[in-house]
TORDREN-768118 format. One record per atom (N, C-alpha, C, O, CB): x, y negated, z; atom name; residue in one letter. Coordinates in steps of 0.05 Angstrom, whole numbers, padded with zeros to 5 digits. Last residue first. Glycine has a CB too. Layout:
<recs>
<rec xx="X" yy="Y" zz="Z" atom="CA" type="A"/>
...
</recs>
This chain:
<recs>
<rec xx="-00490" yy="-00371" zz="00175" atom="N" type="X"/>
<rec xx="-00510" yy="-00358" zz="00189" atom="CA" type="X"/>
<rec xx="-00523" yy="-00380" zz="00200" atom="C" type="X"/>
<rec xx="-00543" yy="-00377" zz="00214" atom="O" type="X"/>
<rec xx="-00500" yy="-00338" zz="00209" atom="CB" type="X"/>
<rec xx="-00443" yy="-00399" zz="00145" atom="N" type="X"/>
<rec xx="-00466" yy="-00395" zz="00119" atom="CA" type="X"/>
<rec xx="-00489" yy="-00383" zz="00152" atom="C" type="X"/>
<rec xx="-00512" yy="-00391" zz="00147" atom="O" type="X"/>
<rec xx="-00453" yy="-00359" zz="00081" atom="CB" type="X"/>
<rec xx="-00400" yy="-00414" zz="00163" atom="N" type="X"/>
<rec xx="-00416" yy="-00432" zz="00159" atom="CA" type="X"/>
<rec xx="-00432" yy="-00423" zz="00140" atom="C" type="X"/>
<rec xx="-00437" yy="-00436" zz="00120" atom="O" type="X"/>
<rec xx="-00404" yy="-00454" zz="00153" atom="CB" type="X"/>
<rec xx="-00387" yy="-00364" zz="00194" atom="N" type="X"/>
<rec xx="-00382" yy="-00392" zz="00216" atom="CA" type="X"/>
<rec xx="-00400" yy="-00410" zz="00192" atom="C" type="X"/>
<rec xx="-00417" yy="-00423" zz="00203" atom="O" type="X"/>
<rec xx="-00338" yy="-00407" zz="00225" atom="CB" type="X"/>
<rec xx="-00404" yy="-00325" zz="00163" atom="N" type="X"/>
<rec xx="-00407" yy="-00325" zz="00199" atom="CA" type="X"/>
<rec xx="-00402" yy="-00346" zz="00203" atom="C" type="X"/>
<rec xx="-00417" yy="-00355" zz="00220" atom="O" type="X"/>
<rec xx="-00389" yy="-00308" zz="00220" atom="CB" type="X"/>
<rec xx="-00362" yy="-00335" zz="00114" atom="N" type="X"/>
<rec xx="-00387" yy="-00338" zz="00126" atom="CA" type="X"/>
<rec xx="-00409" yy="-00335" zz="00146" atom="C" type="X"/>
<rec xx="-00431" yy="-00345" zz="00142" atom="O" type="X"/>
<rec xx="-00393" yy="-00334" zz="00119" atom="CB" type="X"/>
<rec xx="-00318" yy="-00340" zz="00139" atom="N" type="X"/>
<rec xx="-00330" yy="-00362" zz="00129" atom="CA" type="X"/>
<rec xx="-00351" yy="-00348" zz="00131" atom="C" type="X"/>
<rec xx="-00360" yy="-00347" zz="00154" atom="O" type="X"/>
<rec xx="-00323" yy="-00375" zz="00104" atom="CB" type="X"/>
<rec xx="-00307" yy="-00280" zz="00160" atom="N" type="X"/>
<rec xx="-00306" yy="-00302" zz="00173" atom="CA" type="X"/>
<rec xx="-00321" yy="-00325" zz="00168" atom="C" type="X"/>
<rec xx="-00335" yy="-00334" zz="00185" atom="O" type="X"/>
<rec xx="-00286" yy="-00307" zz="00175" atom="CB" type="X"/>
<rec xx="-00303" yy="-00267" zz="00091" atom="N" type="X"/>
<rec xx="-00331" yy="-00257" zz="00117" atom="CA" type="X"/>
<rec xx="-00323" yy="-00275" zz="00138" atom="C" type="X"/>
<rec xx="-00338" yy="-00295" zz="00135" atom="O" type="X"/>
<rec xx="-00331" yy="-00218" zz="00133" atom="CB" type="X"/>
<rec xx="-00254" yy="-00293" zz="00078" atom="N" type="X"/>
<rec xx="-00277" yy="-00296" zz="00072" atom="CA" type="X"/>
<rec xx="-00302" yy="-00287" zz="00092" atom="C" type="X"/>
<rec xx="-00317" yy="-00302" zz="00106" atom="O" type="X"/>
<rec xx="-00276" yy="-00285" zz="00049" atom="CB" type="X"/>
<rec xx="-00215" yy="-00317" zz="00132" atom="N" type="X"/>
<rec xx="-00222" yy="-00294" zz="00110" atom="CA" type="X"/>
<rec xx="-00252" yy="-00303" zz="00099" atom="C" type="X"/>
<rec xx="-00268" yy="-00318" zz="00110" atom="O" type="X"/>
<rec xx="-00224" yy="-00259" zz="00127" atom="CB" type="X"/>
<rec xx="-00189" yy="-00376" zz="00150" atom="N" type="X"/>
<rec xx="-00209" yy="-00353" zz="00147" atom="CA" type="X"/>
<rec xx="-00204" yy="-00339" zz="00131" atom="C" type="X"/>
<rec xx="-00187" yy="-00345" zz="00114" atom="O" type="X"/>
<rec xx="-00232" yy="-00357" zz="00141" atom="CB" type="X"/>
<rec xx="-00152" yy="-00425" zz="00177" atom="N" type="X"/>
<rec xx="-00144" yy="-00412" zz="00153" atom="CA" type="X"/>
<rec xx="-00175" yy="-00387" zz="00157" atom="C" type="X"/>
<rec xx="-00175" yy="-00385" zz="00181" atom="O" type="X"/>
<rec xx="-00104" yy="-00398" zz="00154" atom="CB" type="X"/>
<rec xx="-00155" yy="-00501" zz="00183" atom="N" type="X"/>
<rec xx="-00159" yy="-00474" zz="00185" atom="CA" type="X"/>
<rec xx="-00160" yy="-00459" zz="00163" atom="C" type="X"/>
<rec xx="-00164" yy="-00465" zz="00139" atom="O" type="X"/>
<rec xx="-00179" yy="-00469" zz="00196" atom="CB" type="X"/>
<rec xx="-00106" yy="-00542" zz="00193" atom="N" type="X"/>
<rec xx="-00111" yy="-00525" zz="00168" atom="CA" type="X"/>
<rec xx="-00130" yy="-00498" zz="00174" atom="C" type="X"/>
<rec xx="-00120" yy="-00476" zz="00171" atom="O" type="X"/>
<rec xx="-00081" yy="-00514" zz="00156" atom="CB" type="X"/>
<rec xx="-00072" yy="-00550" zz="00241" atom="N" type="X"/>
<rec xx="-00084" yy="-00575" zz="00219" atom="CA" type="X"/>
<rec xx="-00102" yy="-00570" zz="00200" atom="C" type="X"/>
<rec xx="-00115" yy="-00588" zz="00190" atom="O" type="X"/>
<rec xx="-00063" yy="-00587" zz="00202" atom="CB" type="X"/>
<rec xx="-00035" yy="-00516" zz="00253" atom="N" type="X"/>
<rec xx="-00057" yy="-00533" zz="00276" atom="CA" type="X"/>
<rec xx="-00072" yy="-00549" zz="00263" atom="C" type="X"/>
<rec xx="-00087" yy="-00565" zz="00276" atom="O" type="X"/>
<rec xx="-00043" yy="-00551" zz="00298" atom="CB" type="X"/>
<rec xx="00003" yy="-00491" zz="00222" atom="N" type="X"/>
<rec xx="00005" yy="-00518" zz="00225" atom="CA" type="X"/>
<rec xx="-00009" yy="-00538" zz="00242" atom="C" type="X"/>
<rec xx="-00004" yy="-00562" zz="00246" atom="O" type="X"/>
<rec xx="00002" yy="-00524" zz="00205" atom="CB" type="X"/>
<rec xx="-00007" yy="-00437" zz="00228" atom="N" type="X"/>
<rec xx="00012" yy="-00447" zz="00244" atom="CA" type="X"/>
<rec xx="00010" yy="-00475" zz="00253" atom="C" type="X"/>
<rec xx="00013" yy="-00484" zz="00275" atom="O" type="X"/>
<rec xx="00034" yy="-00443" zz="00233" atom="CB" type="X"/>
<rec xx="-00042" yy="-00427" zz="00185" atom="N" type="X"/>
<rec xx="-00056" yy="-00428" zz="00206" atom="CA" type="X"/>
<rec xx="-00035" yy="-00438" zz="00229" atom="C" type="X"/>
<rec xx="-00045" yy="-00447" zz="00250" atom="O" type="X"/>
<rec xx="-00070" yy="-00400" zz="00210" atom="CB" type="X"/>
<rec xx="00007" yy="-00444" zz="00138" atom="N" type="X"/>
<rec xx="-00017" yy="-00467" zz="00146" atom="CA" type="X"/>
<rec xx="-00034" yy="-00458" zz="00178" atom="C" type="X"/>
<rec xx="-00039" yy="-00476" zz="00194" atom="O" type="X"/>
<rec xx="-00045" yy="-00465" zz="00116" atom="CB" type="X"/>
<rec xx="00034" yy="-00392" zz="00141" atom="N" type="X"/>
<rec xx="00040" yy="-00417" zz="00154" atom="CA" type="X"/>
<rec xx="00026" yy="-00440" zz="00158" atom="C" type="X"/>
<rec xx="00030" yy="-00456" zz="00176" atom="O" type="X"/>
<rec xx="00058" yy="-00425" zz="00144" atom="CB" type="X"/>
<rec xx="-00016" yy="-00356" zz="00141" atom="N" type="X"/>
<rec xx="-00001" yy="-00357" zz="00168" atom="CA" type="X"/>
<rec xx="00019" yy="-00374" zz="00168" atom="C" type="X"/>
<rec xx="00030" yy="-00377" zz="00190" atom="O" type="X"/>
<rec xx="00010" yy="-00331" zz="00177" atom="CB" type="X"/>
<rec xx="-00022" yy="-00362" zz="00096" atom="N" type="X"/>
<rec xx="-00037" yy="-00370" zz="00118" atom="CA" type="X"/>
<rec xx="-00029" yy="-00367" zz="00134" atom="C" type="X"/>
<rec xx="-00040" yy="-00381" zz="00152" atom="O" type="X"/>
<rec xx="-00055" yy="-00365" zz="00123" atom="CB" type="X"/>
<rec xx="00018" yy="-00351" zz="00061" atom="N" type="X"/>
<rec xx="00004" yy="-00376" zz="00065" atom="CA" type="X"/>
<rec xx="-00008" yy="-00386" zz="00081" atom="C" type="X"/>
<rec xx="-00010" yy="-00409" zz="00087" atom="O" type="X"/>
<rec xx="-00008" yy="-00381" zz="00052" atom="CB" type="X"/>
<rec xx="00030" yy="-00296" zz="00082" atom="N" type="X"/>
<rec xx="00045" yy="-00306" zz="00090" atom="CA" type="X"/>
<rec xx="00041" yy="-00340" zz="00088" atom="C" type="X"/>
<rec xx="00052" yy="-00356" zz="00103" atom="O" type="X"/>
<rec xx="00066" yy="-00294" zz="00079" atom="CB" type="X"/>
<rec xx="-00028" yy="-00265" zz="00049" atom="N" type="X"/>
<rec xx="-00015" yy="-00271" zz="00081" atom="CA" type="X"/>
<rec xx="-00002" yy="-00290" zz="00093" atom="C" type="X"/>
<rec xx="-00012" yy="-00303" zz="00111" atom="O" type="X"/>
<rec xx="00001" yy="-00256" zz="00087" atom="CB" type="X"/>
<rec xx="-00009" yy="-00280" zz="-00001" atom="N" type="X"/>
<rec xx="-00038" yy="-00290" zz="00011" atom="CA" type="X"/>
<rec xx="-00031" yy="-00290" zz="00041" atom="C" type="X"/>
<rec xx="-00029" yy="-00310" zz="00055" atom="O" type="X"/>
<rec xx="-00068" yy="-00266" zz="00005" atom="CB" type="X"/>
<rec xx="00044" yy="-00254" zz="-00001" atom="N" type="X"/>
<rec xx="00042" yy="-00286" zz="-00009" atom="CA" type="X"/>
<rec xx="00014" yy="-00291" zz="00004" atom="C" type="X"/>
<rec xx="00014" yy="-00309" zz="00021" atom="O" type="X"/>
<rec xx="00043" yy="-00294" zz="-00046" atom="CB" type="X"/>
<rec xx="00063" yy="-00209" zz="00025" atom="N" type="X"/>
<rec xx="00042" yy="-00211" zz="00019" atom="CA" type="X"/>
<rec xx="00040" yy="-00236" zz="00017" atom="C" type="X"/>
<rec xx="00033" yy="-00245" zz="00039" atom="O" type="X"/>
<rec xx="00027" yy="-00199" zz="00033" atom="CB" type="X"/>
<rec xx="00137" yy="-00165" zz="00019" atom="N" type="X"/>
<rec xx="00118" yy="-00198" zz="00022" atom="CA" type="X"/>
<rec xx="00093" yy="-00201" zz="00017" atom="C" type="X"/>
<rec xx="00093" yy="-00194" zz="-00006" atom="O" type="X"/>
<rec xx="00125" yy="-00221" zz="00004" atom="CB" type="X"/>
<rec xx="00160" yy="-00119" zz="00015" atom="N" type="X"/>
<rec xx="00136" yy="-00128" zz="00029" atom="CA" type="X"/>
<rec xx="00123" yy="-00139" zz="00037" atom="C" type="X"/>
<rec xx="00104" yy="-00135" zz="00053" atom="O" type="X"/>
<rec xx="00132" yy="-00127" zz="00036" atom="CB" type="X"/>
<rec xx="00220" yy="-00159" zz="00009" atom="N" type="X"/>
<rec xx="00207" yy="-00127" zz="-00001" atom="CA" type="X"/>
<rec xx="00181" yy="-00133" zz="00025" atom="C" type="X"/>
<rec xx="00183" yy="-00145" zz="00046" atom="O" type="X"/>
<rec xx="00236" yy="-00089" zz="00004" atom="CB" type="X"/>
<rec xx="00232" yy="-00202" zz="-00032" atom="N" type="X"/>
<rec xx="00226" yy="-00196" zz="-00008" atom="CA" type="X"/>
<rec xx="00206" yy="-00177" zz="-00002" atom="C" type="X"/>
<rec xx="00181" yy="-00177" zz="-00006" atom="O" type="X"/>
<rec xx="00220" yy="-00216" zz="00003" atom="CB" type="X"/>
<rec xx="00237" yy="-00224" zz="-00086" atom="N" type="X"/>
<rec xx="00260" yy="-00207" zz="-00083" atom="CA" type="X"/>
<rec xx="00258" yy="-00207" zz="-00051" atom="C" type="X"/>
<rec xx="00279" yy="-00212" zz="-00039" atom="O" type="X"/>
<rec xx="00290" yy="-00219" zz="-00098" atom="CB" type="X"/>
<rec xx="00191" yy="-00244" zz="-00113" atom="N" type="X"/>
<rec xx="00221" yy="-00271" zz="-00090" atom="CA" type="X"/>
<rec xx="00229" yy="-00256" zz="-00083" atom="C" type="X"/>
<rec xx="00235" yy="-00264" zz="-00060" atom="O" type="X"/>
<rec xx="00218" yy="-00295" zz="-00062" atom="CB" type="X"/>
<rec xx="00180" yy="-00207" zz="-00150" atom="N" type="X"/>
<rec xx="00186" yy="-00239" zz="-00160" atom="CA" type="X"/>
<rec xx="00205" yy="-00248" zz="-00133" atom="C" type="X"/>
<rec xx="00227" yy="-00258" zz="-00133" atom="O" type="X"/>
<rec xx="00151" yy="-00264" zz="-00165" atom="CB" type="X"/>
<rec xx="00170" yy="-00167" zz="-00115" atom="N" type="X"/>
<rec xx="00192" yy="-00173" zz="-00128" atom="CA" type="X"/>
<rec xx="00200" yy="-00194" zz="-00139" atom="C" type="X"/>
<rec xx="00224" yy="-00200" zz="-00139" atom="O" type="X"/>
<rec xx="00193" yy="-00161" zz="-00141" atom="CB" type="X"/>
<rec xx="00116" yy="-00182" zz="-00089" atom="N" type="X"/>
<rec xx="00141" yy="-00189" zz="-00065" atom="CA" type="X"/>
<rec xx="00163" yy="-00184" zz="-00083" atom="C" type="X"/>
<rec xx="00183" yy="-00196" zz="-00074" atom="O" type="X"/>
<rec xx="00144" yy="-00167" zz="-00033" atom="CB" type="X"/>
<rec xx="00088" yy="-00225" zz="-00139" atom="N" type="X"/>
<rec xx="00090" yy="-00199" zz="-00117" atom="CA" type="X"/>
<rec xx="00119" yy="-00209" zz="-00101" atom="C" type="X"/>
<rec xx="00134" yy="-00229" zz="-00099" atom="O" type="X"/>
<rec xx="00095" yy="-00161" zz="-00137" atom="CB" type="X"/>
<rec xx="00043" yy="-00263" zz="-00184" atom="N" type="X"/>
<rec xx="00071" yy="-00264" zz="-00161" atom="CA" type="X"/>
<rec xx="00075" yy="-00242" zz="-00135" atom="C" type="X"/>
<rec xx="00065" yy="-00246" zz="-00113" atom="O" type="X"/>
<rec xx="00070" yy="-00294" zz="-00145" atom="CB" type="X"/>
<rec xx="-00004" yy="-00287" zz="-00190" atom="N" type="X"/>
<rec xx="00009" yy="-00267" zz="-00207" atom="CA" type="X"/>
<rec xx="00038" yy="-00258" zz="-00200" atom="C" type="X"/>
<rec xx="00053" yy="-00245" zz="-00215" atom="O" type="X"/>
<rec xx="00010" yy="-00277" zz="-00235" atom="CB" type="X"/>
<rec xx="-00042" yy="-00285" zz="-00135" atom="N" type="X"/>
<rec xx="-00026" yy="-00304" zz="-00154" atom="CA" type="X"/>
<rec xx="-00016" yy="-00277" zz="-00176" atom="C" type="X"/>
<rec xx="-00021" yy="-00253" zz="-00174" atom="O" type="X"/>
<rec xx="00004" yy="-00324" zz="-00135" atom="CB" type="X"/>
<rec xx="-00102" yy="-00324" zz="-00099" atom="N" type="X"/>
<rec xx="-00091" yy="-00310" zz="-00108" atom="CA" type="X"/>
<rec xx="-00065" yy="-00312" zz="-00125" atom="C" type="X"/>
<rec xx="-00059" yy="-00335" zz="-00131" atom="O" type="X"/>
<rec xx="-00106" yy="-00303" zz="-00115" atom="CB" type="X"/>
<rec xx="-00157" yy="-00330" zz="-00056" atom="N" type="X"/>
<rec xx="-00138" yy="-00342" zz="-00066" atom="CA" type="X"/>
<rec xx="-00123" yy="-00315" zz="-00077" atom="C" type="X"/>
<rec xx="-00128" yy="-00292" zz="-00070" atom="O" type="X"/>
<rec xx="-00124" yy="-00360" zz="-00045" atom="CB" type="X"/>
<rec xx="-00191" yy="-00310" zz="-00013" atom="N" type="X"/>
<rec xx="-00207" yy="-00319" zz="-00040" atom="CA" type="X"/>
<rec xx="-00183" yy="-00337" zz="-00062" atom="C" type="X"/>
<rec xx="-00189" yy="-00353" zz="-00079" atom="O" type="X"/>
<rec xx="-00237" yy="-00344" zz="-00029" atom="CB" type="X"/>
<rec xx="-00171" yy="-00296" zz="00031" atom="N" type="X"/>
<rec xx="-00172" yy="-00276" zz="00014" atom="CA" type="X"/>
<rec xx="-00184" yy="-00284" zz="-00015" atom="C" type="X"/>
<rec xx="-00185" yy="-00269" zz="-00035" atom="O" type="X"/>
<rec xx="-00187" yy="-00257" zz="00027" atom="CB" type="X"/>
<rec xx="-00158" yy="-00350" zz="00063" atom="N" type="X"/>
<rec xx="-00142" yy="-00332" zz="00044" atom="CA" type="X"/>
<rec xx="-00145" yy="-00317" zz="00024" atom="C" type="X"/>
<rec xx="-00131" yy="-00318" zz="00004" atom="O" type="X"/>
<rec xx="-00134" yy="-00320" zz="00051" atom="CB" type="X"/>
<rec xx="-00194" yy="-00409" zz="00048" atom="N" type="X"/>
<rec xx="-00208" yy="-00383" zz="00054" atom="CA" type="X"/>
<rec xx="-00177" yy="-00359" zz="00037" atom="C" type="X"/>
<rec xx="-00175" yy="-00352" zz="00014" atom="O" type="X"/>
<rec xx="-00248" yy="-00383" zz="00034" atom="CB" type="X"/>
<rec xx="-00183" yy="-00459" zz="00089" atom="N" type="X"/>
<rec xx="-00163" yy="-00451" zz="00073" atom="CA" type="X"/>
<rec xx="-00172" yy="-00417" zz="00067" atom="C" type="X"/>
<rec xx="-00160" yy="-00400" zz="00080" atom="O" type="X"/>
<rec xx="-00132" yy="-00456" zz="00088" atom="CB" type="X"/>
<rec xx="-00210" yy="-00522" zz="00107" atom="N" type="X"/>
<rec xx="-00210" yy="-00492" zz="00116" atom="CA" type="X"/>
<rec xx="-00198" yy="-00479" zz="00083" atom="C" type="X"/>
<rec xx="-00205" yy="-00487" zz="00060" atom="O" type="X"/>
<rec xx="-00248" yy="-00479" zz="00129" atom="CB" type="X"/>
<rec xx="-00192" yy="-00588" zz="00129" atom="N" type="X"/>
<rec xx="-00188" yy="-00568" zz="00102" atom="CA" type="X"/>
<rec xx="-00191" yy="-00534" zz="00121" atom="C" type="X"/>
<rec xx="-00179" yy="-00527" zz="00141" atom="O" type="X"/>
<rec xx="-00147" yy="-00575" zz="00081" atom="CB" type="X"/>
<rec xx="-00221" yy="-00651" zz="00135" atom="N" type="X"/>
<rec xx="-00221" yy="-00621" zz="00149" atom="CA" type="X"/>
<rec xx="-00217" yy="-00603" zz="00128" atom="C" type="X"/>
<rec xx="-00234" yy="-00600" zz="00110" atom="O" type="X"/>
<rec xx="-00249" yy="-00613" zz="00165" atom="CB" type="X"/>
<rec xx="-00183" yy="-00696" zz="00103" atom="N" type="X"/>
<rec xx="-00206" yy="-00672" zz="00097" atom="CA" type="X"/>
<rec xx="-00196" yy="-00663" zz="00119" atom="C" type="X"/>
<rec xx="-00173" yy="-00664" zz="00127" atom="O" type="X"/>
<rec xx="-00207" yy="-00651" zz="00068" atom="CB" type="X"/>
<rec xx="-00140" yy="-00741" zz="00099" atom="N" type="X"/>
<rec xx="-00162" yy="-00742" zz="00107" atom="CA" type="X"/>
<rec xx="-00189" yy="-00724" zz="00118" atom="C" type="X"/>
<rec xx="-00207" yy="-00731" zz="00133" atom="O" type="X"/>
<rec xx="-00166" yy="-00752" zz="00094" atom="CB" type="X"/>
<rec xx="-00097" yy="-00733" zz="00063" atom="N" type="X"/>
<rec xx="-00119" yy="-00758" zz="00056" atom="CA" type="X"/>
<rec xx="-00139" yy="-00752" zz="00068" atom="C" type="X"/>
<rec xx="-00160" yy="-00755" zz="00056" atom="O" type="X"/>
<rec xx="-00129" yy="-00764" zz="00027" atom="CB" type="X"/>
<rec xx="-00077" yy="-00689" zz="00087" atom="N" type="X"/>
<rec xx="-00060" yy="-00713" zz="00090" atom="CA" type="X"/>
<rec xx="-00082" yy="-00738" zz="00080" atom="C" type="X"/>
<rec xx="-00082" yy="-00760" zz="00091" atom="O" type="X"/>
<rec xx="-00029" yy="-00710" zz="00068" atom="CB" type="X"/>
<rec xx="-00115" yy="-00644" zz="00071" atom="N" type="X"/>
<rec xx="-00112" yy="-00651" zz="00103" atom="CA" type="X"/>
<rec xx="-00096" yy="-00678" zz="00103" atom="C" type="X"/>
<rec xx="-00103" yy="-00692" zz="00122" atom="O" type="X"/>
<rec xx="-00095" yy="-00626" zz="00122" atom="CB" type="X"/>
<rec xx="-00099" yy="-00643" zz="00009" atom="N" type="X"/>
<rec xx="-00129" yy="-00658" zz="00020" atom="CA" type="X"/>
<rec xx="-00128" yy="-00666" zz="00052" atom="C" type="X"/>
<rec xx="-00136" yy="-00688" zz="00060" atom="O" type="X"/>
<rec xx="-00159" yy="-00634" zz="00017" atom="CB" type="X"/>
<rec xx="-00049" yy="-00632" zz="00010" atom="N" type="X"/>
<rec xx="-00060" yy="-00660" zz="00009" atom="CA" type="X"/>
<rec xx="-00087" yy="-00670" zz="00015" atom="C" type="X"/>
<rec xx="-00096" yy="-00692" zz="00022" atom="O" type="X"/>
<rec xx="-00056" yy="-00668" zz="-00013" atom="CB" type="X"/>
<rec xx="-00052" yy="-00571" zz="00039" atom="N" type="X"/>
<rec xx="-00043" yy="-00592" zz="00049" atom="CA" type="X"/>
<rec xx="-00044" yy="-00618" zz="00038" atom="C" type="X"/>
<rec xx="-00038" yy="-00634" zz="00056" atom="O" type="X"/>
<rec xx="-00024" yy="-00588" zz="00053" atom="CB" type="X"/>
<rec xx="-00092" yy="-00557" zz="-00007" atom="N" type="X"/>
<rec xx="-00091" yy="-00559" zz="00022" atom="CA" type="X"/>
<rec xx="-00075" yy="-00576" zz="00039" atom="C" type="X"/>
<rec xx="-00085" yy="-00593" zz="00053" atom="O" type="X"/>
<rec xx="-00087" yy="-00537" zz="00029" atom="CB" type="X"/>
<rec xx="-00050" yy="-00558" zz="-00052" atom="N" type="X"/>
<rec xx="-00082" yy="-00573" zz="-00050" atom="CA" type="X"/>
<rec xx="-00087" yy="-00575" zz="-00021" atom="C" type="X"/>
<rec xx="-00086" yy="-00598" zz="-00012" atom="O" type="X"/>
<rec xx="-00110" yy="-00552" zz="-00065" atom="CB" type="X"/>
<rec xx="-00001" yy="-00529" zz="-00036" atom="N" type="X"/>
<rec xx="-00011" yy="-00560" zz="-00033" atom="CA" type="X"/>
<rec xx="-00035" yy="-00579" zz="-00037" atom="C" type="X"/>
<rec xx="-00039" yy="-00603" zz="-00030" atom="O" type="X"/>
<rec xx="00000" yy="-00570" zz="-00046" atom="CB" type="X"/>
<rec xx="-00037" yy="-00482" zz="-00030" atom="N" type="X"/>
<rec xx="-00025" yy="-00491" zz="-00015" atom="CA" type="X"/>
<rec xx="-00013" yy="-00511" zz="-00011" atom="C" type="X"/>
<rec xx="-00009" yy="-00518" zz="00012" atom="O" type="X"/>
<rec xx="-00017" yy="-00481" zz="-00013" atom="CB" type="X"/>
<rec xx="-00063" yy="-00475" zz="-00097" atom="N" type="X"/>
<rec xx="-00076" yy="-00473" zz="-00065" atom="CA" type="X"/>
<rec xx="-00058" yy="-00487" zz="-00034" atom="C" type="X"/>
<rec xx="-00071" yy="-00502" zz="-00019" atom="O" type="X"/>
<rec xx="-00078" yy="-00436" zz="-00060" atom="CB" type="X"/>
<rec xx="-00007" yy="-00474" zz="-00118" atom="N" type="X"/>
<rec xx="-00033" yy="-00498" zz="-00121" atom="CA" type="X"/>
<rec xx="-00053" yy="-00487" zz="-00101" atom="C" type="X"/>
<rec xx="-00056" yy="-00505" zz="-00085" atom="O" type="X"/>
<rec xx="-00049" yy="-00501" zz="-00156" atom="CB" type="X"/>
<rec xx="00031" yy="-00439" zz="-00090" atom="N" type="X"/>
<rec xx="00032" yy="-00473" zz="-00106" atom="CA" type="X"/>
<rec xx="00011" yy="-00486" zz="-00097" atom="C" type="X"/>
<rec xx="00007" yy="-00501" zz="-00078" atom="O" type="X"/>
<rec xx="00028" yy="-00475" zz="-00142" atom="CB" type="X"/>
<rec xx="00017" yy="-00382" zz="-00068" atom="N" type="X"/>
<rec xx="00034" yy="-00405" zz="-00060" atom="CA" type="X"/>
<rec xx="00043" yy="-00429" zz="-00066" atom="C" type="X"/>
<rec xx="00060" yy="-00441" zz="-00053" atom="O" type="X"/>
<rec xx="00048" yy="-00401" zz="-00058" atom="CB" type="X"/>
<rec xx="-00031" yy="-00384" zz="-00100" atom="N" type="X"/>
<rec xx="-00041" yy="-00385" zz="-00074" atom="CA" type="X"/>
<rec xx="-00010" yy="-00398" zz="-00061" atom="C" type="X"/>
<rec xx="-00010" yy="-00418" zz="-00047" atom="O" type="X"/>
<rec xx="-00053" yy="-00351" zz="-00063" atom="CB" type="X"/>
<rec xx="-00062" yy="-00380" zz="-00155" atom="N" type="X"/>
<rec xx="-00031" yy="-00387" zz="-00153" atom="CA" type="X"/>
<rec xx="-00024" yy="-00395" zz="-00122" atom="C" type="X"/>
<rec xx="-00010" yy="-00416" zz="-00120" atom="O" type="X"/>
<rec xx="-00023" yy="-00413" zz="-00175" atom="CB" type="X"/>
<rec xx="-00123" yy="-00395" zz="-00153" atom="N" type="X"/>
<rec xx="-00106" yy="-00382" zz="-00158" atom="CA" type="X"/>
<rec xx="-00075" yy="-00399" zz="-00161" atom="C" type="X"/>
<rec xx="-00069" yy="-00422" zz="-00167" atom="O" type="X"/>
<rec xx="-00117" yy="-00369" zz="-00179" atom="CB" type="X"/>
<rec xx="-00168" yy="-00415" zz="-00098" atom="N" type="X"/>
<rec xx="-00169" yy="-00411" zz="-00129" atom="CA" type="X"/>
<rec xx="-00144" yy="-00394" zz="-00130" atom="C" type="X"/>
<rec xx="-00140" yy="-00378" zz="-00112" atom="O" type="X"/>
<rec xx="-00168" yy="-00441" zz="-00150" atom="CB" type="X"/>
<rec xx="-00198" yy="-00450" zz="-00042" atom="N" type="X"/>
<rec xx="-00199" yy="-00421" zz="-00057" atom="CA" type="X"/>
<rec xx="-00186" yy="-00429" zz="-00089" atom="C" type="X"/>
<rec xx="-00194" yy="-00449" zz="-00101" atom="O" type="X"/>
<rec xx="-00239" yy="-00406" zz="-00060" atom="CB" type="X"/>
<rec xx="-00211" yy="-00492" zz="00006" atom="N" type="X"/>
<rec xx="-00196" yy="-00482" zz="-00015" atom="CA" type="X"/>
<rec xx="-00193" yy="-00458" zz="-00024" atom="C" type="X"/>
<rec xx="-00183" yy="-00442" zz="-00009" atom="O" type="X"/>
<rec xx="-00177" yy="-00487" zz="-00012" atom="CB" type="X"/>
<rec xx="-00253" yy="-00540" zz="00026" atom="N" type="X"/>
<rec xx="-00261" yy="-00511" zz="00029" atom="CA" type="X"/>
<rec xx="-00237" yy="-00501" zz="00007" atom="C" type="X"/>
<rec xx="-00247" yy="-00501" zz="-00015" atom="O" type="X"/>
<rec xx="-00296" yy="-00504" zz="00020" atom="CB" type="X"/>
<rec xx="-00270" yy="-00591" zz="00068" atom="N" type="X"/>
<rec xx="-00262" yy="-00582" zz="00042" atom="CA" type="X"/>
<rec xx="-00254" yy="-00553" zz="00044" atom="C" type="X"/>
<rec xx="-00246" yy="-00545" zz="00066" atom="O" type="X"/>
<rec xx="-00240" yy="-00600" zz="00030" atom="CB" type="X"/>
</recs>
């Protein structure tokens, strides 16, 4: 299962993690995610929310995380 859409620290990031809990190989494409939410909304000066999602799911050992061009090198060549 393949996750991309918007609001990248909610609904991308528990989509991902429930699909891996019922089962899915979940690859988590960062850059194809997104939110209306900056580093002032959580008052953390230089937060990159796309970043910082994946680098806790790529933490998790459970979740691969890609960039887009990555994805496609690994499953479009």
């Amino acid at each position: 299962m393949f996750t991309t859409g918007f609001n990248t620290e909610f609904c991308c990031l528990f989509t991902a993690i429930s699909a891996y809990d019922r089962g899915f190989k979940v690859t988590f494409i960062e850059d194809a995610t997104g939110t209306v939410n900056d580093a002032e909304v959580y008052e953390m000066k230089g937060l990159d929310i796309r970043d910082f999602v994946g680098t806790v799911l790529h933490w998790s050992n459970c979740i691969e995380v890609l960039y887009y061009e990555e994805f496609v090198k690994v499953y479009h060549d």
